[in-house]
C-alpha positions as CSV (number, residue, x, y, z in Angstrom):
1,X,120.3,112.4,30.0
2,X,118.5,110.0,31.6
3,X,114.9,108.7,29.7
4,X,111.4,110.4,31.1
5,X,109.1,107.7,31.5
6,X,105.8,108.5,31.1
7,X,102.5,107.2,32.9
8,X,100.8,104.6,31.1
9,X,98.2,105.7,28.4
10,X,96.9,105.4,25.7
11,X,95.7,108.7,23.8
12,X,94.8,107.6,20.8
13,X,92.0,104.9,22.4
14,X,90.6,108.1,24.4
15,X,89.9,109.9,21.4
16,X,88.3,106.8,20.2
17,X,85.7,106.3,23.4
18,X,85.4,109.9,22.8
19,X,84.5,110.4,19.2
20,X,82.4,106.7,19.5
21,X,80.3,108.7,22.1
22,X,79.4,112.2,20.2
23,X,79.0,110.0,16.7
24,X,76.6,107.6,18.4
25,X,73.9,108.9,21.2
26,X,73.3,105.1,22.2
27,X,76.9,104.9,23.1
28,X,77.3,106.3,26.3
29,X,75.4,103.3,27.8
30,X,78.1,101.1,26.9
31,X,80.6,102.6,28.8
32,X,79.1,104.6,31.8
33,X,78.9,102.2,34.2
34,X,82.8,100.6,33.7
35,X,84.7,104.7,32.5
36,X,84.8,107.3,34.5
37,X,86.1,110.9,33.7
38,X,89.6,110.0,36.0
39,X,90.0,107.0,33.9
40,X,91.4,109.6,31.1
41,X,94.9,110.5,31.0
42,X,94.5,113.5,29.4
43,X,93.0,116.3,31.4
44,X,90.8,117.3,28.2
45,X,89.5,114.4,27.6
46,X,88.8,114.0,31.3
47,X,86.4,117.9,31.0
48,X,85.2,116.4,27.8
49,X,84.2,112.9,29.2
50,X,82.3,114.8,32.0
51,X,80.2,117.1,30.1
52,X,79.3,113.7,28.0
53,X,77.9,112.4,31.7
54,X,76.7,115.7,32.3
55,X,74.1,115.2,28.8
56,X,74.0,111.4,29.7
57,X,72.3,112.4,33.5
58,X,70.4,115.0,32.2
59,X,68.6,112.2,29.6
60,X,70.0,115.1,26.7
61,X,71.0,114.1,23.2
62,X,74.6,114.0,23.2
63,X,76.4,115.2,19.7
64,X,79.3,117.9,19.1
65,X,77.1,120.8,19.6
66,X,75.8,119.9,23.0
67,X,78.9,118.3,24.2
68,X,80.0,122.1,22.9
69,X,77.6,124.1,25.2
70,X,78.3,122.1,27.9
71,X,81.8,122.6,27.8
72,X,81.2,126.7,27.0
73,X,78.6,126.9,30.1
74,X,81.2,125.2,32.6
75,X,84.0,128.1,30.8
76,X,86.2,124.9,29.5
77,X,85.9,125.1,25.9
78,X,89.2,126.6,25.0
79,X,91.2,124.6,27.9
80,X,89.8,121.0,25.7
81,X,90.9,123.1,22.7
82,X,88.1,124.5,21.1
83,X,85.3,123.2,18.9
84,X,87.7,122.2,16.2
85,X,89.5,120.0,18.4
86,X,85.7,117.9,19.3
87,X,85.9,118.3,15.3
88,X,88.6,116.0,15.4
89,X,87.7,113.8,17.5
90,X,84.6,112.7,15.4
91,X,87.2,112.0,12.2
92,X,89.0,109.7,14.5
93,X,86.8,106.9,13.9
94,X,84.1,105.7,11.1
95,X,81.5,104.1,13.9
96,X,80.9,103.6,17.6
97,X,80.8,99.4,16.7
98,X,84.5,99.1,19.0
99,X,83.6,101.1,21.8
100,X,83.7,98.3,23.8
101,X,87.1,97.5,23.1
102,X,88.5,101.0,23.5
103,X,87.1,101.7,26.6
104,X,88.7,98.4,28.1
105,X,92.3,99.8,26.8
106,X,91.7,103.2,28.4
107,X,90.7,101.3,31.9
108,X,93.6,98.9,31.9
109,X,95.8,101.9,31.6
110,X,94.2,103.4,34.7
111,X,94.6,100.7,36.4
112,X,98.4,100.7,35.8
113,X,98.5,104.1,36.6
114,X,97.2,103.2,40.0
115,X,99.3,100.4,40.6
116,X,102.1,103.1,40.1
117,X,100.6,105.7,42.5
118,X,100.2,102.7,45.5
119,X,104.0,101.1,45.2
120,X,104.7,105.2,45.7
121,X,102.7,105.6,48.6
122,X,103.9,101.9,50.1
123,X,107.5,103.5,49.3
124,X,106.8,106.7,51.7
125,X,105.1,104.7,54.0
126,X,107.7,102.1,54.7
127,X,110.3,104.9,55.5
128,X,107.3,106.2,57.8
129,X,108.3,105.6,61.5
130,X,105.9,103.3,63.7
131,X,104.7,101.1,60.7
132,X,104.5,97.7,61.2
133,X,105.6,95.3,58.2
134,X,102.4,94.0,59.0
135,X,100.2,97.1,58.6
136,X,102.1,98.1,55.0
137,X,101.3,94.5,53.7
138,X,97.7,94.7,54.8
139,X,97.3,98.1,53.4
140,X,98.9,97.3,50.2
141,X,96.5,94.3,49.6
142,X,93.7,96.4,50.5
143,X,94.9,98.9,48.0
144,X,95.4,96.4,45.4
145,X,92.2,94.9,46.0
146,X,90.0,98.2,45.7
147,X,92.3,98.2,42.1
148,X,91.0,95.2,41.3
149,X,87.5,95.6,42.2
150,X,87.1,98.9,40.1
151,X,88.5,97.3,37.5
152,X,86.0,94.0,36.7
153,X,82.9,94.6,34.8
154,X,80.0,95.5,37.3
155,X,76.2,94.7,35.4
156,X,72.8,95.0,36.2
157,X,70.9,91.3,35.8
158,X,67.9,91.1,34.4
159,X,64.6,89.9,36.8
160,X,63.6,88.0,33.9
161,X,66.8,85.9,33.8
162,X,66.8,85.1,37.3
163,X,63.1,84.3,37.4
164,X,63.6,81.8,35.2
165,X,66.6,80.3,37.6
166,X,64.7,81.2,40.5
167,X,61.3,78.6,39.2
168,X,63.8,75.8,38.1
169,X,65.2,75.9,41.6
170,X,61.9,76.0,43.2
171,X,60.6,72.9,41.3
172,X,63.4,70.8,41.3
173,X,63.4,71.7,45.2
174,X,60.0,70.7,45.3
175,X,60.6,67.5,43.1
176,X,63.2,66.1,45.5
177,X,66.0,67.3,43.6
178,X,69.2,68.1,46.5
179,X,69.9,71.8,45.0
180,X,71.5,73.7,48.4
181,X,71.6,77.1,48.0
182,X,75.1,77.0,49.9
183,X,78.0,75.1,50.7
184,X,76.6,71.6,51.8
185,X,77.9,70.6,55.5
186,X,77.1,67.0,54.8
187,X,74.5,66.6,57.7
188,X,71.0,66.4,55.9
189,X,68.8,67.6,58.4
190,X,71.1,70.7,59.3
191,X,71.1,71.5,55.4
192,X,67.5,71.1,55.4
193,X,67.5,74.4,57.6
194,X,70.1,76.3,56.2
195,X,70.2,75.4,52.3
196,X,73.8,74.8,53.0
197,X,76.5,78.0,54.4
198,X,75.6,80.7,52.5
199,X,78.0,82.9,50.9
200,X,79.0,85.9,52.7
201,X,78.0,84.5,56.1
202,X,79.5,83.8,59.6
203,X,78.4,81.3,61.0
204,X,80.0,80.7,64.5
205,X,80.3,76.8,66.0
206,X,80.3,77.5,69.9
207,X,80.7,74.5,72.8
208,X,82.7,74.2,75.8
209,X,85.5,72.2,75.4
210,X,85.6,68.7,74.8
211,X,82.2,68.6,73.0
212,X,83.2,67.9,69.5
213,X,83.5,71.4,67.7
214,X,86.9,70.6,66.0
215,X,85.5,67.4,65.0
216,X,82.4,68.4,63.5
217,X,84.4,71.4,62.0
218,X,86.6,68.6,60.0
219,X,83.3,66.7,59.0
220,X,81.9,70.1,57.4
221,X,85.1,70.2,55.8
222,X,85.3,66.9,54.4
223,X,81.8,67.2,53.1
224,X,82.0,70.6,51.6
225,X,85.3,69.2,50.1
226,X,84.1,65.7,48.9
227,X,80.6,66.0,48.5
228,X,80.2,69.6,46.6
229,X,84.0,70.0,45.9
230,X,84.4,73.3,47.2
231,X,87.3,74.4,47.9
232,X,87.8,74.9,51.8
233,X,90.6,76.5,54.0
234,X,91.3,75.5,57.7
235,X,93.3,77.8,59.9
236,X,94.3,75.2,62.8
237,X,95.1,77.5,65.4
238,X,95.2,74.9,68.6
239,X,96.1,71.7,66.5
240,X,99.0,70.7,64.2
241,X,98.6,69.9,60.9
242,X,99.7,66.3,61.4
243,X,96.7,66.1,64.1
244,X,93.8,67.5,61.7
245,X,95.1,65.2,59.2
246,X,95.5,62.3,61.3
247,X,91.6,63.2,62.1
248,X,90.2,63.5,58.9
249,X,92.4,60.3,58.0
250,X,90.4,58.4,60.5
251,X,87.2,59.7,60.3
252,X,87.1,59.0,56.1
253,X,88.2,55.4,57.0
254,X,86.5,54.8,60.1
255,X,89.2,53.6,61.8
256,X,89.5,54.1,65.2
257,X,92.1,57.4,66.0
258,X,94.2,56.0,68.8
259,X,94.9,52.5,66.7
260,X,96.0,55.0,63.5
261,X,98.4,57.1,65.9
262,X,100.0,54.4,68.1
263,X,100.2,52.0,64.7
264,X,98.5,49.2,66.2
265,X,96.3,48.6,62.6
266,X,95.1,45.5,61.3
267,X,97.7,44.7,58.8
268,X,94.5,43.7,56.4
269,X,91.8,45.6,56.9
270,X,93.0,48.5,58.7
271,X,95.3,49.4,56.0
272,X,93.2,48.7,52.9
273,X,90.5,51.3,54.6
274,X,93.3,53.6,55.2
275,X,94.7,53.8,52.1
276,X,91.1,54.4,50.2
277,X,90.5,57.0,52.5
278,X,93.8,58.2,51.4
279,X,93.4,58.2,47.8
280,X,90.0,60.0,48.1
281,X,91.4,62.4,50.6
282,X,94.8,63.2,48.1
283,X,91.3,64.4,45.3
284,X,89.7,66.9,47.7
285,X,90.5,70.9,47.6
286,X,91.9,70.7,51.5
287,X,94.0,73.5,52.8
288,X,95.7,73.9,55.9
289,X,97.5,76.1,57.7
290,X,98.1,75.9,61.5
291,X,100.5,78.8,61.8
292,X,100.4,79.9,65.9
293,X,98.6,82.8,66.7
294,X,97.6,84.5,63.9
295,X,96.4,87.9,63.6
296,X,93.4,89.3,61.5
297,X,95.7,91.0,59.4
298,X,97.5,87.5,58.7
299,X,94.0,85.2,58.0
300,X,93.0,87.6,55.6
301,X,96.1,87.9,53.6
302,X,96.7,83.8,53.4
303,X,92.5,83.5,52.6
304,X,92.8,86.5,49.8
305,X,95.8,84.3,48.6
306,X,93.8,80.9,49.0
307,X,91.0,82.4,47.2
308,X,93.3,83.7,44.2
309,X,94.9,80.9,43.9
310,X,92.3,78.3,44.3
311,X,89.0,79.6,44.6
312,X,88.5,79.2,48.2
313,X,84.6,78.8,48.9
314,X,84.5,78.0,52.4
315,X,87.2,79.1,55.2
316,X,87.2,77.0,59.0
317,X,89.0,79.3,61.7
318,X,89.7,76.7,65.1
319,X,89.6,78.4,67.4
320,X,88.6,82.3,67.3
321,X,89.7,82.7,70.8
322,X,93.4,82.1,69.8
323,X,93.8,84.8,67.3
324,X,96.1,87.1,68.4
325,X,94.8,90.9,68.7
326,X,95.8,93.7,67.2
327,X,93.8,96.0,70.1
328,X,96.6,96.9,72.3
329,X,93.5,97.4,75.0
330,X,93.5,95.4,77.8
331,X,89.5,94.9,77.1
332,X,88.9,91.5,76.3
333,X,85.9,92.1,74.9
334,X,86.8,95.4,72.6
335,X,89.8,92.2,71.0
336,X,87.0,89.7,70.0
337,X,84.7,92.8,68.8
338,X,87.8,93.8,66.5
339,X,88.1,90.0,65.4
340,X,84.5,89.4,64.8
341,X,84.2,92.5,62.8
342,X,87.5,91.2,60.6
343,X,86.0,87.9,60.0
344,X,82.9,89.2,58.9
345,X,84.2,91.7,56.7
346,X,86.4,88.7,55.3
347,X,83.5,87.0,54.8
348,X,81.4,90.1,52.7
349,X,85.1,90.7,50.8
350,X,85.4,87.1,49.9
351,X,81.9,86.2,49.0
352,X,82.2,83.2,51.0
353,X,80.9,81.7,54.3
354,X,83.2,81.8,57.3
355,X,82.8,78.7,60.3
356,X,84.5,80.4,62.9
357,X,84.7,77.8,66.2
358,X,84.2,79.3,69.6
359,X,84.3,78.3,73.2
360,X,81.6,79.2,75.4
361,X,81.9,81.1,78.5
362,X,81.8,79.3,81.7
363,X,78.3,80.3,82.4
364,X,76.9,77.0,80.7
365,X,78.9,74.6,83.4
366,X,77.0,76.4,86.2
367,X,73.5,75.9,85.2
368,X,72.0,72.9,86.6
369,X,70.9,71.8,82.6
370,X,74.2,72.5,80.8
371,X,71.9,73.6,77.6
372,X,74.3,76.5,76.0
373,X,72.1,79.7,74.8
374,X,72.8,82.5,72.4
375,X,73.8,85.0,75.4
376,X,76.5,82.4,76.2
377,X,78.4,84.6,73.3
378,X,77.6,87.8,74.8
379,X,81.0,87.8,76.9
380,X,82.9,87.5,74.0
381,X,82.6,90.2,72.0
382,X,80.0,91.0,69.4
383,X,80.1,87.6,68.0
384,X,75.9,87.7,68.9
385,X,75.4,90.4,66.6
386,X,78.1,89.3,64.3
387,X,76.9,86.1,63.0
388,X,74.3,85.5,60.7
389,X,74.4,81.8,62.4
390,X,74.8,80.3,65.4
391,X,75.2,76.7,66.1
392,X,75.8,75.4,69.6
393,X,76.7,71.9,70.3
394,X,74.9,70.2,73.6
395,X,75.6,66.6,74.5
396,X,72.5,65.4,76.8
397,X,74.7,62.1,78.3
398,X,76.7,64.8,80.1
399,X,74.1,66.2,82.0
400,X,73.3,62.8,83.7
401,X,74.3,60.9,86.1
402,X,73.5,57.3,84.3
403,X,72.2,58.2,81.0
404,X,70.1,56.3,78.9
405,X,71.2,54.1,76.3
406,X,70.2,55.8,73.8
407,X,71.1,59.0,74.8
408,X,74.5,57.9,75.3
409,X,77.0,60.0,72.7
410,X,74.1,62.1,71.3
411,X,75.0,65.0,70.5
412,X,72.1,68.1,69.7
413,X,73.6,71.1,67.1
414,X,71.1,74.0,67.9
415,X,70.4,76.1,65.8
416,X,70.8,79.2,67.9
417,X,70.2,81.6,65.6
418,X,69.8,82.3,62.2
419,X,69.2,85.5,60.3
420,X,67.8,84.7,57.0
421,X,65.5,81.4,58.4
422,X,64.2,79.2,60.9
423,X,65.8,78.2,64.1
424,X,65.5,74.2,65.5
425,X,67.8,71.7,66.6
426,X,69.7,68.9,64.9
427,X,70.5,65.2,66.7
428,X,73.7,63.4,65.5
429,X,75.9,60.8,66.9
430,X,79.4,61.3,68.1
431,X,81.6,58.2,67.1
432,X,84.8,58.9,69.9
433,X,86.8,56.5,68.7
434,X,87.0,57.8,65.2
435,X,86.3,61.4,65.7
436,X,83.4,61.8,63.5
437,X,79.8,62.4,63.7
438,X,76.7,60.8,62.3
439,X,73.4,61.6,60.9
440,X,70.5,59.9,63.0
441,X,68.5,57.9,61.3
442,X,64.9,59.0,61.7
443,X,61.7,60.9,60.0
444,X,63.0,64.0,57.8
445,X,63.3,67.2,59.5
446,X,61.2,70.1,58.1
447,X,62.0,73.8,59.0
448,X,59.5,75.3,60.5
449,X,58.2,78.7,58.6
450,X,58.7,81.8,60.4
């Protein structure tokens, strides 16, 4: 006869919680915020558990005779069986001093018991016709994640703790002291409007093409990477790995692209440049992936993964406009809604900021001043609305005929808009020849209030 195996549990640390709570009336604020009455195995310590909430919300001493009436009132004293067995449970332990450590046992088995319940319901649902492989895997992440999530310990901060945080920011901000907020993007005067990407934000990089995007993409990159050591994640949808590489290989050593691509380097100082660029390059938290085509369901399965694995802290996505849709509509706009809804739930799940780069409609190539505007998004999707920032890239020696020296290769990153600040614009040099851009030299930048 074949063994019954039984759910995971763990009886004996129920009783515990429960005799800790009706032995100590201070208790139940231990565990009410991380135990809840389905967390119990046993269905009478589930009733029991309840009425305890029941005295806990009413702001009610909570002891064996009122857990008692509460459990006579709702007619469920003789299903928890009876008074002697809430006797019983106060013998089961001298003090409420573990509480702590019983309630974690009695979670973790919950949480097994759930991990049981969704390989079940992933086991129906593959035999399920009209599934996608796709679809099970997203679902069972999602499911695994919501596991995860009730699991971790959840607290309320005290103000006074992050007042004091708050005023040490403030005055080494004031001081001088470079504190960003966010992840730096290594462009001072852009920082000095942002505090950095913020966590949980979308930030959207939109130009037409040829403008620069991937490349000041990659400088982000390299400076989130180098300069505050996050960890950051590129999904290279247009370009191969070898090309973003070559790119950020070039721009770290300033040598020019086409020289590191067609091998016609300076056998001295070419290569001594290349391999210290190298070497610091090999040190930063880098990843790539340049997979074709990718769908929503796919960038936040590899970026959960990232994130696990390495503590991903900011993710690049070039270009949004070649994700692949999971709309079967024929509505353009209703595929980039879908997508711009996915990245910015990625971004809230993940607790990191997303740089999603965007082309532009053709719009901004008509006007007379090829200046691109925030309604330049408008045709592509709610990416507008979406966004908690918008920076568009405008290059003023491409609107004239025979442009000024000075204007030549400048390159404006407006800030289009922002949700939590001030809006402005930001000068930098474009270097062609090794794809990277510059911070002007000039007077600092201060954000305007708003």
């Amino acid at each position: 006869m074949a063994e019954i195996k039984l759910p995971p549990q763990d009886l004996d640390a129920e009783k515990s919680v429960l005799g800790s709570l009706m032995i100590d009336k201070n208790a139940i604020s231990k565990v009410a915020d991380i135990l809840s009455s389905q967390d119990f195995y046993a269905s009478a310590h589930q009733k029991i558990y309840r009425a305890i909430l029941n005295l806990f919300n009413k702001n009610e001493p909570i002891d064996i005779l009122s857990v008692t009436s509460v459990l006579k009132t709702e007619k469920e004293i003789e299903e928890v069986g009876g008074s002697s067995y809430l006797g019983d449970l106060i013998n089961v332990v001298p003090s409420s001093a573990h509480i702590g450590h019983y309630a974690k046992i009695v979670r973790e088995k919950r949480v097994l018991r759930d991990l049981i319940s969704i390989s079940s319901e992933l086991q129906e649902m593959v035999f399920e016709k009209g599934t996608s492989a796709e679809n099970l895997i997203d679902q069972a992440e999602q499911k695994i994640f919501s596991v995860s999530l009730k699991s971790s310990d959840r607290n309320f901060i005290p103000i006074k703790e992050e007042l004091k945080e708050a005023y040490e920011r403030m005055e080494k901000l004031h001081q001088g002291e470079k504190r960003l907020r966010g992840v730096t993007t290594g462009f001072d005067d852009l920082d000095n409007y942002l505090s950095g990407f913020q966590r949980s934000d979308l930030i959207i990089l939109g130009a037409r093409p040829s403008l620069g995007k991937t490349t000041l993409a990659l400088d982000i990159a390299r400076a989130a990477a180098s300069k505050g050591g996050v960890p950051v994640g590129i999904f290279s949808i247009e370009m191969s790995r070898e090309q973003i590489v070559d790119r950020l290989i070039a721009a770290e050593a300033q040598v020019p692209l086409w020289r590191l691509r067609t091998g016609r380097l300076s056998a001295d100082i070419d290569f001594e440049l290349i391999q210290g660029a190298l070497d610091r390059l090999s040190r930063v938290p880098i990843f790539i992936d340049d997979s074709p085509a990718p769908n929503i369901m796919q960038i936040r399965s590899i970026a959960r993964r990232l994130q696990a694995e390495h503590g991903l802290g900011l993710l690049i996505i070039d270009y949004v406009q070649l994700i692949m849709s999971l709309n079967n509509s024929d509505n353009i706009v209703q595929q980039f809604t879908e997508i711009s809804h996915g990245l910015k739930s990625l971004a809230k799940e993940l607790n990191i900021p997303i740089l999603a780069v965007s082309q532009l409609n053709r719009s901004v190539d008509q006007r007379e001043i090829k200046v691109p505007r925030l309604s330049d998004l408008r045709e592509t999707g709610s990416w507008e609305q979406d966004a908690d920032v918008v920076l568009l890239i405008y290059r003023k020696d491409r609107d004239r005929l025979e442009p000024a020296l000075e204007e030549e290769n400048t390159t404006s990153i407006i800030i289009a808009k922002h949700r939590n600040g001030p809006t402005g614009t930001v000068d930098v040099k474009f270097d062609p020849e090794k794809v990277t851009f510059r911070p002007i030299e000039k007077k600092k930048v201060m954000a305007e209030e708003f």
